[in-house]
C-alpha positions as CSV (number, residue, x, y, z in Angstrom):
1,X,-118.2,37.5,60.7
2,X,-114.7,39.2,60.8
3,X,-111.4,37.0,59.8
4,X,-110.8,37.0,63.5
5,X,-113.8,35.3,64.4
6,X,-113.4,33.1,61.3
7,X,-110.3,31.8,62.9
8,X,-111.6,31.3,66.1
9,X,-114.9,29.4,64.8
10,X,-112.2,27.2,62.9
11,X,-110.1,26.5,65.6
12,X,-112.8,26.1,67.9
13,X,-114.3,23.1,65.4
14,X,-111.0,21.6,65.1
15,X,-111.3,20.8,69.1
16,X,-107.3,20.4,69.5
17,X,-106.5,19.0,72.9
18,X,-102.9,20.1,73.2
19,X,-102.5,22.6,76.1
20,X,-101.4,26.4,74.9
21,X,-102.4,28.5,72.1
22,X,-103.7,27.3,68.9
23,X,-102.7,29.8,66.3
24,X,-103.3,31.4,62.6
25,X,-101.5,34.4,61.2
26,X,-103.9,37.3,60.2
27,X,-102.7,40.7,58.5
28,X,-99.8,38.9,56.4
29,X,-98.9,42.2,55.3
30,X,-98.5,43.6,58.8
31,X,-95.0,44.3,59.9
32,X,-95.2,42.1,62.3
33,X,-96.8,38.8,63.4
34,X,-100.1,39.0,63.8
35,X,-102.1,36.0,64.9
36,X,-105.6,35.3,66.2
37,X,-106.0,31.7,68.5
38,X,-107.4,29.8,71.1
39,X,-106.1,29.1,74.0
40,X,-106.4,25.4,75.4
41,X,-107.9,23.8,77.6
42,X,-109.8,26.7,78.6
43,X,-110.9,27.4,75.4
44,X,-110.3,31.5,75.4
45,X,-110.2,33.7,72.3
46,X,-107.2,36.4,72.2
47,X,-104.8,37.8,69.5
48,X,-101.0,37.3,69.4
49,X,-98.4,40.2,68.5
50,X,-94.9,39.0,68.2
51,X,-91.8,40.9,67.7
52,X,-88.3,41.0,67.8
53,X,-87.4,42.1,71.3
54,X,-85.2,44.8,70.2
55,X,-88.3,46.0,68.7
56,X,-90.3,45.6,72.1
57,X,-90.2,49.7,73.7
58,X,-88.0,49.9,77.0
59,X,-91.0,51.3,79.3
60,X,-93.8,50.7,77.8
61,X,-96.8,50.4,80.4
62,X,-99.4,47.4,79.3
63,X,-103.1,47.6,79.8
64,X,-105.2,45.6,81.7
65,X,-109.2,45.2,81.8
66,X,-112.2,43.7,83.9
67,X,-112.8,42.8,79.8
68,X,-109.6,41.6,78.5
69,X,-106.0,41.0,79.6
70,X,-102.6,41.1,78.2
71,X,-99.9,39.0,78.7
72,X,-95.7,39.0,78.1
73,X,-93.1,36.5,77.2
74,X,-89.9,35.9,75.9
75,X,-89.2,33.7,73.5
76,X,-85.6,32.6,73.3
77,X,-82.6,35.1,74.2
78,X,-83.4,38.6,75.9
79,X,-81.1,40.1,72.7
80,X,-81.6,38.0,70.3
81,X,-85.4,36.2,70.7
82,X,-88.7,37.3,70.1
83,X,-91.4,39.0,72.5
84,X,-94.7,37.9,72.3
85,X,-97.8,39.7,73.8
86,X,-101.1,37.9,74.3
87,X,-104.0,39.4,74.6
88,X,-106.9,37.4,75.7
89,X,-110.9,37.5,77.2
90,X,-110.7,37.7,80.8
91,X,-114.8,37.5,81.5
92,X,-117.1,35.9,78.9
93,X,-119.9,38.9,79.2
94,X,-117.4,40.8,77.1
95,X,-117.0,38.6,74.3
96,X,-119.0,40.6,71.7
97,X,-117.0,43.5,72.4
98,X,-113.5,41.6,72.5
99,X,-114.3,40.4,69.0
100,X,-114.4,44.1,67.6
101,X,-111.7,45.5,70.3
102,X,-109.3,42.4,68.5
103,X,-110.1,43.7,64.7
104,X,-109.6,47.3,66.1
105,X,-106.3,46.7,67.3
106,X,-105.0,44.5,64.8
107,X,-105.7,46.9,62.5
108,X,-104.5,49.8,64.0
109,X,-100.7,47.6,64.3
110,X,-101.1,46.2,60.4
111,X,-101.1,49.9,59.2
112,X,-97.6,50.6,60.9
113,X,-94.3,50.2,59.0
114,X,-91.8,48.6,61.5
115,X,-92.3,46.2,64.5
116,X,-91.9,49.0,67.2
117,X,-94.0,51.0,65.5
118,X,-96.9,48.6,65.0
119,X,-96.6,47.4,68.8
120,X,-96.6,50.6,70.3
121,X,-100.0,51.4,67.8
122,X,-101.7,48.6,69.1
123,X,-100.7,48.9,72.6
124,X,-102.1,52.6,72.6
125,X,-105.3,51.6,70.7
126,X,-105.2,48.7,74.1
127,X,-105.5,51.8,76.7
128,X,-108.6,53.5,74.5
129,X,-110.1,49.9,74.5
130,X,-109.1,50.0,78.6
131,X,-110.7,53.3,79.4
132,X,-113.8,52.2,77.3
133,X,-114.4,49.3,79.0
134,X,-113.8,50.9,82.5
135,X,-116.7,53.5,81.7
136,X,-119.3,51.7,79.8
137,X,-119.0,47.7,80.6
138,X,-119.9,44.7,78.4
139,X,-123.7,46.2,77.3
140,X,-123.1,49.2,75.9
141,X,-124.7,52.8,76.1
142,X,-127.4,53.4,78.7
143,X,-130.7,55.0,76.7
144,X,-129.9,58.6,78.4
145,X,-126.2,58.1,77.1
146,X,-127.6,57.4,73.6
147,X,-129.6,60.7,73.8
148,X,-127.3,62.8,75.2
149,X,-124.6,61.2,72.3
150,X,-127.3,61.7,69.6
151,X,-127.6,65.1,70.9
152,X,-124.0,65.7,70.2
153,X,-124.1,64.3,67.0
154,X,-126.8,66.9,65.8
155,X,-125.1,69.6,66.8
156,X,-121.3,68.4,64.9
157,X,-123.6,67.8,62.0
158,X,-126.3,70.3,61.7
159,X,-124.3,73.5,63.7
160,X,-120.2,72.9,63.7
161,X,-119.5,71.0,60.5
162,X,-120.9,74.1,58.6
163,X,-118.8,76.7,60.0
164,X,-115.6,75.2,60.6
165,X,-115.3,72.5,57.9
166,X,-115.2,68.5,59.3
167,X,-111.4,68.2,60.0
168,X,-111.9,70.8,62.8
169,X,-115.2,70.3,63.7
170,X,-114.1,66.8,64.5
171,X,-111.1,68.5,66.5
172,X,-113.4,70.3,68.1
173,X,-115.4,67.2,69.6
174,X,-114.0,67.5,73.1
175,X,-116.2,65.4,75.5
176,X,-115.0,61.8,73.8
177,X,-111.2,63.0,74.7
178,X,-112.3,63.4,77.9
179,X,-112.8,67.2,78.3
180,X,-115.4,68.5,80.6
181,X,-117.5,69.8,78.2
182,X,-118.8,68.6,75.0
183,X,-117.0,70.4,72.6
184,X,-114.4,73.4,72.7
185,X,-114.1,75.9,70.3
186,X,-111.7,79.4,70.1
187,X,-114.7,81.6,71.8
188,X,-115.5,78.9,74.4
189,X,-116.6,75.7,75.1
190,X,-120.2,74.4,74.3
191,X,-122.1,71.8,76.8
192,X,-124.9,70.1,75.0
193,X,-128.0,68.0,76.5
194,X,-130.4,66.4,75.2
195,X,-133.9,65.1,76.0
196,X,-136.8,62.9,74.8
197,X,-139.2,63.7,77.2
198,X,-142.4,65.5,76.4
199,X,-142.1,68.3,78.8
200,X,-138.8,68.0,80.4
201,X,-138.2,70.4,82.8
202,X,-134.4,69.6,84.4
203,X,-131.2,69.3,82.5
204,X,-128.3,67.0,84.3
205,X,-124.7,68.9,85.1
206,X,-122.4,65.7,85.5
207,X,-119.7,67.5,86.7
208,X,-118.4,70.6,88.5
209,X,-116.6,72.0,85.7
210,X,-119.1,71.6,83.0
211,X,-120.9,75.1,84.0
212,X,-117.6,76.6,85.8
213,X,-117.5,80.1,83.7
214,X,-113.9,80.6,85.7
215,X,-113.0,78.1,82.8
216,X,-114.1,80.8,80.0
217,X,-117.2,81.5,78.3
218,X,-119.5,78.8,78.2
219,X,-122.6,78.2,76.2
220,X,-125.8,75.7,77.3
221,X,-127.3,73.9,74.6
222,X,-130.3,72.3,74.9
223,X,-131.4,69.6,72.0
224,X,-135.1,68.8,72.2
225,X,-135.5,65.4,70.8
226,X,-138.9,63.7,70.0
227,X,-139.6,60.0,69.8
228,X,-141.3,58.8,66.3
229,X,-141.0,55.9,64.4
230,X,-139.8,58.5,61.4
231,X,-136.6,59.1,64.0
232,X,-133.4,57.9,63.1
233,X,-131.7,55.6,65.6
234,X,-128.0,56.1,67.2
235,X,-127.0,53.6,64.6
236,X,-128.6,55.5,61.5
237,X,-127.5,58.8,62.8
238,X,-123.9,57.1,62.4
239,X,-124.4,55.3,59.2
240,X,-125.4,58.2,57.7
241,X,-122.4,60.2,58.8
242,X,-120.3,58.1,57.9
243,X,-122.0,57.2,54.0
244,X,-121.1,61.4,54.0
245,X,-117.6,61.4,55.5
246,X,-117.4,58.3,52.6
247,X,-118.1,61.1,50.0
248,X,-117.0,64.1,51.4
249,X,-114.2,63.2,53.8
250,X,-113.0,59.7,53.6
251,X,-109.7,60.8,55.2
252,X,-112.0,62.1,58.6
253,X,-113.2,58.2,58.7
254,X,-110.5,57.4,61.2
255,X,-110.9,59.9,63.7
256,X,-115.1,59.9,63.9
257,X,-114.4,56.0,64.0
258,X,-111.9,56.8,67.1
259,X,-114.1,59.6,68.5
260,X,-117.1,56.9,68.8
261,X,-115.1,54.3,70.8
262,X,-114.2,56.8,72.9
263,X,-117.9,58.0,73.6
264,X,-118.6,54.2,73.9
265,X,-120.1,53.7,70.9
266,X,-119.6,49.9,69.3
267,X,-120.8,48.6,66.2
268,X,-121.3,45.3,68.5
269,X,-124.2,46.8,70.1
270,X,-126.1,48.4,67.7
271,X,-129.0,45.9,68.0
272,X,-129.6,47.4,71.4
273,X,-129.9,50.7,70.2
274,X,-133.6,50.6,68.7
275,X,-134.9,54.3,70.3
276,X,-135.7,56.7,67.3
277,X,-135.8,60.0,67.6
278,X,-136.3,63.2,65.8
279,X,-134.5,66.3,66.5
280,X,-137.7,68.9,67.8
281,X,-136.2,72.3,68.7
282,X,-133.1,73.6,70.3
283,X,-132.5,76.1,73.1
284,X,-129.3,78.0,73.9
285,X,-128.4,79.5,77.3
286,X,-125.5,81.9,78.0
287,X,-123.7,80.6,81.4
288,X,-122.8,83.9,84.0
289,X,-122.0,84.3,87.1
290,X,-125.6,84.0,88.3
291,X,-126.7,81.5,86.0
292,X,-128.0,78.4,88.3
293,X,-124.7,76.4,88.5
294,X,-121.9,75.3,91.0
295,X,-118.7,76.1,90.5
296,X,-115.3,73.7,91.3
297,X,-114.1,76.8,94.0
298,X,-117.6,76.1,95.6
299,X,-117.1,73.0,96.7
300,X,-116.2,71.8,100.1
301,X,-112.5,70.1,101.5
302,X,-113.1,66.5,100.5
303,X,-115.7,66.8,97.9
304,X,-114.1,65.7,94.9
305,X,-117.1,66.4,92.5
306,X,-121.0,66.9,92.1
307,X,-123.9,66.2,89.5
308,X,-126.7,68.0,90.0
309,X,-129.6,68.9,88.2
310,X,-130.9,72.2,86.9
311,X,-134.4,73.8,86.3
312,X,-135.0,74.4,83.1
313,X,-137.5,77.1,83.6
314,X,-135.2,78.8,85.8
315,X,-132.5,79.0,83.1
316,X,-135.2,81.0,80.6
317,X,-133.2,84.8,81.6
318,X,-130.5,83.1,80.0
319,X,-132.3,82.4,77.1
320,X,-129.2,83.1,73.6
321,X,-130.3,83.7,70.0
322,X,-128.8,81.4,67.6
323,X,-125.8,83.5,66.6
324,X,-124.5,83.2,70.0
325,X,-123.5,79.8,68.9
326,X,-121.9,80.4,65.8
327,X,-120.0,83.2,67.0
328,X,-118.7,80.5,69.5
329,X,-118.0,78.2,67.2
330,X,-116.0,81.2,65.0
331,X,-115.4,84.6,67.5
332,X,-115.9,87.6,65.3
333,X,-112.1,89.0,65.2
């Protein structure tokens, strides 16, 4: 249980009928107020940032969530009071997740040196939190999301890592910021998918620029995963990256922690995450013009985007040695 939740469990017990929030500081060595409560009558969880309202950032845009919400006030003068910003559950399906997203983001504003500073850090840290819950809900990963993220994993792990060292590996890790394709490197970009099927014989394009060479060179990869109860799970596969990071990298912890959220990973739900797997093969295709894809120009007035799927055996002309990746990863100059 996290001091957060410790506080709520506490307050909770105590049962105080007053109307308002019921609150404890947290982070006493955060550079600003920091507290965790409960909200009464209603009973609601959230996490209180105060701050002098010079401090509070003229045009600052606040999130807001199907899983959380935020709130503004003033407390005394508009020069001379305080600003306080309440963030609370808005839908009790996402109370496993609120408990970590609160932690995440108290965090984030404890490790700031001034009041702006540490507002401004957890208001950003707010918007990841916001897009995360946009795309994946209260439950977590779908079992083809935790392929296709296990799939990625591998690949930083077992083919990028080595090459380009983790610092830019983990720069290179472009699908969790949001970039068409799964990673993006100075030759190119790299789209991975993976599978647990026996024979699969179709790999899914989510999007019209994943395969659009007009982009630059692109490279398929195809990770062939096999269920066995030797596998790892999602949640081993990130234990034991981050037990190396611990040793190797410590400094990298931050942005593979940061990287996960934003691929809609959650410690929260790791219990739901029991699928093991054990990395079987891998297959590399090199994207042309004729390769079986659509590109964005294709597309007609109105459609905004397509996923479709592709036949594996058709892509077999394709067919890349192994080189062709590393020379993506690191062109030959």
């Amino acid at each position: 249980m996290s001091p957060i939740d410790e506080v709520w469990a506490a307050l909770r017990a105590e049962n105080r009928p007053e109307p308002g929030w019921h609150l404890r500081r947290i982070h006493t060595e955060a550079p600003c107020e920091i507290l965790a409560g409960i909200h009464q009558p209603d009973r609601v969880p959230g996490l209180i940032f105060e701050v002098d309202a010079s401090a509070f950032p003229s045009g600052i845009r606040v999130p807001q969530s199907s899983g959380f919400r935020v709130d503004t006030s003033l407390i005394g003068h508009s020069h001379t009071g305080r600003v306080r910003i309440a963030l609370s559950l808005a839908q009790a399906a996402y109370a496993t997740v609120f408990s970590v997203l609160c932690s995440d983001t108290a965090g984030c504003a404890a490790a700031q040196t001034d009041e702006r500073a540490a507002l401004t850090s957890a208001i950003g840290r707010l918007h990841v939190w916001q897009a995360f819950m946009a795309k994946h809900g209260p439950d977590g990963l779908s079992e083809n999301a935790v392929i296709g993220l296990m799939g990625e994993l591998h690949i930083l792990v077992e083919h990028v890592v080595p090459v380009l060292g983790v610092g830019d590996a983990l720069s290179s890790w472009a699908g969790p910021r949001g970039e068409p394709n799964d990673f993006s490197f100075p030759g190119g970009y790299l789209e991975v998918k993976a599978t647990a099927r026996q024979a699969p014989n179709a790999l899914t394009i989510s999007n019209a620029d994943q395969l659009d060479v007009a982009r630059g060179k692109i490279l398929l990869a195809h990770v062939r995963f096999r269920p066995s109860p030797e596998g790892l799970t999602l949640p081993g596969i990130v234990a034991k990256i981050r037990s190396w990071l611990a040793s190797e990298a410590p400094a990298a912890i931050p942005e593979f922690a940061s990287l996960l959220l934003a691929a809609g990973y959650v410690e929260a739900h790791q219990e739901n995450y029991t699928l093991r797997l054990v990395p079987e093969g891998l297959q590399l295709f090199e994207v042309g013009d004729d390769f079986p894809h659509i590109r964005r120009s294709e597309l007609r007035p109105g459609v905004l985007d397509c996923t479709y799927p592709v036949d594996l055996g058709a892509c077999a002309r394709w067919a890349a040695p192994p080189v062709a990746l590393s020379s993506l990863i690191r062109p030959v100059s």
